[in-house]
C-alpha positions in Angstrom: 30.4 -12.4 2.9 30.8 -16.0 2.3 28.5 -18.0 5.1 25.6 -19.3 3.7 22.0 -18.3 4.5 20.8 -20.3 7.4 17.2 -21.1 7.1 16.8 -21.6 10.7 17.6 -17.7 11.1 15.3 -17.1 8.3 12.4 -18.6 9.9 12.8 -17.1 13.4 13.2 -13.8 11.6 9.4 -14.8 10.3 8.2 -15.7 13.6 9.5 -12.6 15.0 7.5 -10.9 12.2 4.7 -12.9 12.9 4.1 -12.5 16.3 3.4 -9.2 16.5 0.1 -9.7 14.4 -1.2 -12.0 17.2 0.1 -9.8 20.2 0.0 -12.1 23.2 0.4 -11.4 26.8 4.2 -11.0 26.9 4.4 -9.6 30.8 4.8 -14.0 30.9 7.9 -14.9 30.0 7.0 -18.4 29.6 3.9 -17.4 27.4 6.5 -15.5 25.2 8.3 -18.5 24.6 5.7 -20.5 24.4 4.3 -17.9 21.6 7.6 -17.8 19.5 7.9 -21.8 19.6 4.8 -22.0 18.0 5.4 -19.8 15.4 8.3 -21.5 14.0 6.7 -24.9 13.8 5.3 -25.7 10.7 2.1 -27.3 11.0 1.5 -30.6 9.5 -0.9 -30.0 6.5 1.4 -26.8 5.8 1.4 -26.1 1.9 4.3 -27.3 0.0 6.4 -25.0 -1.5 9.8 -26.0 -3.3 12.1 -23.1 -4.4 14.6 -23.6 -7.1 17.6 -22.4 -6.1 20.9 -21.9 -8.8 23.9 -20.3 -9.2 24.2 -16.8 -10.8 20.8 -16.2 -9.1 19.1 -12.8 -7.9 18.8 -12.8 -4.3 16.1 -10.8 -3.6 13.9 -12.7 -6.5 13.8 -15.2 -3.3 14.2 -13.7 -0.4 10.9 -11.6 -1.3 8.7 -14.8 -2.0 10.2 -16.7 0.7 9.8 -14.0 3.3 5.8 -13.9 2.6 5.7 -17.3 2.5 7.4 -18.0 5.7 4.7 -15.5 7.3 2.3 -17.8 5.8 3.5 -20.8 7.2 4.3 -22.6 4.8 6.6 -25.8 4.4 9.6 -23.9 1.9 12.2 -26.1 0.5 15.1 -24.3 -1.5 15.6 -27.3 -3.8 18.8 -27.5 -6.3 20.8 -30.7 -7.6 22.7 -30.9 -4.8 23.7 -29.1 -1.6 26.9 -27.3 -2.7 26.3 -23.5 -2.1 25.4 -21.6 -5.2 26.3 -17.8 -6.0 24.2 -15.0 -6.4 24.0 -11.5 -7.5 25.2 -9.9 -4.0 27.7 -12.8 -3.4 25.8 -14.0 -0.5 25.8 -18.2 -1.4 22.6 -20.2 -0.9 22.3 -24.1 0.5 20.0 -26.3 -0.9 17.5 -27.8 1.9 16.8 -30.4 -0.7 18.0 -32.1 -3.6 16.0 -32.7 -6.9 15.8 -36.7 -5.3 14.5 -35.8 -2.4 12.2 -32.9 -2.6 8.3 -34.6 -3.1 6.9 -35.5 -6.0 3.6 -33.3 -5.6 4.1 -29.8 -4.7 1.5 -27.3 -3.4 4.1 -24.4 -5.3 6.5 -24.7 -7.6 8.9 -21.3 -7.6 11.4 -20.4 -10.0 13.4 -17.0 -8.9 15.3 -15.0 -11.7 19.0 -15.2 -12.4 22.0 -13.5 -14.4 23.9 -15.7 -16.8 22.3 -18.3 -14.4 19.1 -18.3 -16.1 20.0 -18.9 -19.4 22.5 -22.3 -17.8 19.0 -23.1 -16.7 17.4 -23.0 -19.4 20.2 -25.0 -21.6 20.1 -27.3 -18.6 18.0 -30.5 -19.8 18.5 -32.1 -15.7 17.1 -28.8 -14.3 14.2 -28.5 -17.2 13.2 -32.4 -16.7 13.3 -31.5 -13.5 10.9 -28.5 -13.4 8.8 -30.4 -16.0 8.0 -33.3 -13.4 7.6 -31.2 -10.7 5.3 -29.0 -12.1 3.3 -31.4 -14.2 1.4 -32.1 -10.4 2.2 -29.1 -8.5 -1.2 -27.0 -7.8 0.4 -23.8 -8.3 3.4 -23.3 -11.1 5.2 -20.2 -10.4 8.2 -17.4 -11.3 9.3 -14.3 -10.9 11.7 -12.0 -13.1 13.9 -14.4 -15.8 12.6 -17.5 -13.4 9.7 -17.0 -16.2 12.0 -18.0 -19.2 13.2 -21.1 -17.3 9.7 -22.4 -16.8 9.1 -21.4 -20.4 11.8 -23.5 -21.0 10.6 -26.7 -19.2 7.5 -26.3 -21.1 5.6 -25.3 -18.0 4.3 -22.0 -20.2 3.1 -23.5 -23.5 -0.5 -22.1 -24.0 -0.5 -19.6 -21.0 -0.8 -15.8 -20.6 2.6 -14.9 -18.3 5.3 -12.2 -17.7 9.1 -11.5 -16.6 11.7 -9.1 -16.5 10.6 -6.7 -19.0 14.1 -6.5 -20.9 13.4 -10.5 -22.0 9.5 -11.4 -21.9 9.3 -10.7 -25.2 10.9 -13.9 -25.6 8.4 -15.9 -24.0 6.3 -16.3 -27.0 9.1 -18.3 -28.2 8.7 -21.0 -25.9 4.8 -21.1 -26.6 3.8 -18.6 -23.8 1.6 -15.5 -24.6 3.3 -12.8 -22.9 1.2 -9.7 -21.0 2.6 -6.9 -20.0 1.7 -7.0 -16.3 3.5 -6.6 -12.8 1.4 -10.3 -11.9 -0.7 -12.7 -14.8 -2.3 -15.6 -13.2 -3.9 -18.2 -15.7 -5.3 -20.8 -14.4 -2.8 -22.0 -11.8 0.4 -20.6 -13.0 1.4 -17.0 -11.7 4.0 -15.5 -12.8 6.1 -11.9 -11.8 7.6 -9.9 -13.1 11.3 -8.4 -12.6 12.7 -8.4 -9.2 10.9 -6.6 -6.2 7.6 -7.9 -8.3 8.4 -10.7 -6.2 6.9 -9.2 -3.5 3.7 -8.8 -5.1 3.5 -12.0 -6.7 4.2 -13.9 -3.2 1.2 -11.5 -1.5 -1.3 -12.5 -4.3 -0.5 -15.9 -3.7 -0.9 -15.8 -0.5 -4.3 -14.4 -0.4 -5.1 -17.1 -3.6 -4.3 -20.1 -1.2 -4.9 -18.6 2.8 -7.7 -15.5 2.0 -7.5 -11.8 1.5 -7.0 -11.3 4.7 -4.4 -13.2 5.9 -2.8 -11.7 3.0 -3.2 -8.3 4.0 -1.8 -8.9 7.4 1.6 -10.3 5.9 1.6 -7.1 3.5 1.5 -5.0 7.1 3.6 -7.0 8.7 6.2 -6.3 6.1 5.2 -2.4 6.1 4.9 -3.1 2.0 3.9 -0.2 1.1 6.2 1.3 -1.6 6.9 4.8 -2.1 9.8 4.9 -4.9 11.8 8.0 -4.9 11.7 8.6 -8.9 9.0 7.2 -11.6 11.1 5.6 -13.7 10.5 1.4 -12.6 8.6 0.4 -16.0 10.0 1.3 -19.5 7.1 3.3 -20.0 8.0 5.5 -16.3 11.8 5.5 -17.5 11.0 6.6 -21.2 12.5 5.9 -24.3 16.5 7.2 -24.0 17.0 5.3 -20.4 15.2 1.8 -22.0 18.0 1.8 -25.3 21.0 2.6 -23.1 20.0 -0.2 -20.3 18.8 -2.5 -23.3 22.6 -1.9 -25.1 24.6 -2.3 -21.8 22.9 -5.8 -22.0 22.5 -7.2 -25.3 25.4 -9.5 -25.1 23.5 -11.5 -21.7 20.3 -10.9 -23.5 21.2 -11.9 -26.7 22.7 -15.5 -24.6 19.0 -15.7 -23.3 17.2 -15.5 -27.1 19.6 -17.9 -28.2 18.8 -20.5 -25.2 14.6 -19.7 -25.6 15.1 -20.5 -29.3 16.7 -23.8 -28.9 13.9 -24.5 -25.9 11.2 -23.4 -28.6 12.9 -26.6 -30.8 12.9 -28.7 -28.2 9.0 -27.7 -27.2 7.8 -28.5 -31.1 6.7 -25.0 -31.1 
């Protein structure tokens, strides 16, 4: 598939979502349209929220955030250096709505989504760090989830705070001054960070109800019928035991091995 995500279709899939929580008198047409018009405006004092977007990315490490936060409301930006179509894990290119010029100088959220080989170009990337650095040194909420967590690191948005990421390479977040915890979602103070993939979900849920209520989280997590039942226990190291974490850990110890490399030099750079 090679046509880019339109954001347009993205949102109107989230007012779709969206409207059935409010259930309307839809016998009028015209109050129907009027219903679904609403719901894909985005209201002027709407949160702020810049996603980083890059190629070699994972997919769903965005699409999960972005999904709950278009439910929300919220002003998203997918944000990159410019608006060339990046790669991602499932070949489906995404286009920057923003470039690093133009997306504002204080942010509401700051999101960094997890990558392949992409993360660690991130994190040897000094534009992309300064970037993140400047962005983050205002925004009210400074966030990841999976490897996004290294490339934050990276940018020195971690240095003295409790976080996580994809569990093959958080133990490398210590070496860019970040204590890591083994959790699905570690807030401290206002960064929040995820861990691997589908804990984007989660993460994008928690700060939802952080910034709108409880409530208004809850009705997102419905609307979305999150509710995960896996068919095997085997999503943690601990579930998958001790023979399944060696052979997934030796299949990648080349990319991973790329990634210690790229948090060691960031650790240089950081002083730490």
């Amino acid at each position: 598939m090679t046509d880019t995500i339109d954001r347009r279709a993205l949102l109107t899939l989230g007012a779709l979502l969206a409207a059935s929580a409010a259930v309307p008198d839809f016998a009028n047409a015209e109050t129907l349209e009027e219903h679904m018009r609403s719901m894909m405006e985005i209201p002027k004092d709407a949160p702020k929220v810049a996603m980083l977007i890059y190629p070699k990315m994972v997919a769903l490490d965005l699409i999960g955030p972005m999904t709950v936060f278009t439910l929300m409301r919220f002003d998203v930006q997918l944000v990159w250096k410019d608006k060339t179509p990046v790669s991602t894990d499932v070949r489906i290119p995404f286009t920057a709505t923003q470039t690093f010029d133009e997306c504002p100088k204080d942010l509401d959220v700051l999101f960094v989504p997890g990558g392949i080989l992409g993360t660690v170009d991130c994190m040897n990337d000094l534009d992309v760090c300064a970037f993140l650095a400047d962005r983050g040194s205002r925004a009210k909420w400074v966030t990841s989830v999976c490897t996004g967590g290294l490339i934050i690191a990276a940018a020195g948005l971690l240095k003295g705070y409790d976080a996580t990421a994809y569990w093959p390479v958080a133990d490398l977040l210590p070496l860019m001054g970040a204590r890591h915890v083994d959790k699905r979602v570690v807030r401290d103070r206002n960064r929040m960070t995820g861990g691997g993939v589908t804990a984007g979900i989660d993460f994008a849920l928690t700060l939802a109800a952080e910034m709108r209520g409880e409530e208004a989280a809850r009705r997102a997590q419905l609307i979305i019928e999150y509710s995960p039942e896996p068919p095997f226990a085997n999503g943690t190291p601990r579930e998958a035991g001790p023979e399944r974490v060696a052979a997934t850990l030796e299949r990648r110890k080349g990319m991973d091995g790329r990634a210690r490399v790229a948090a060691e030099a960031a650790g240089k750079r950081l002083g730490i």
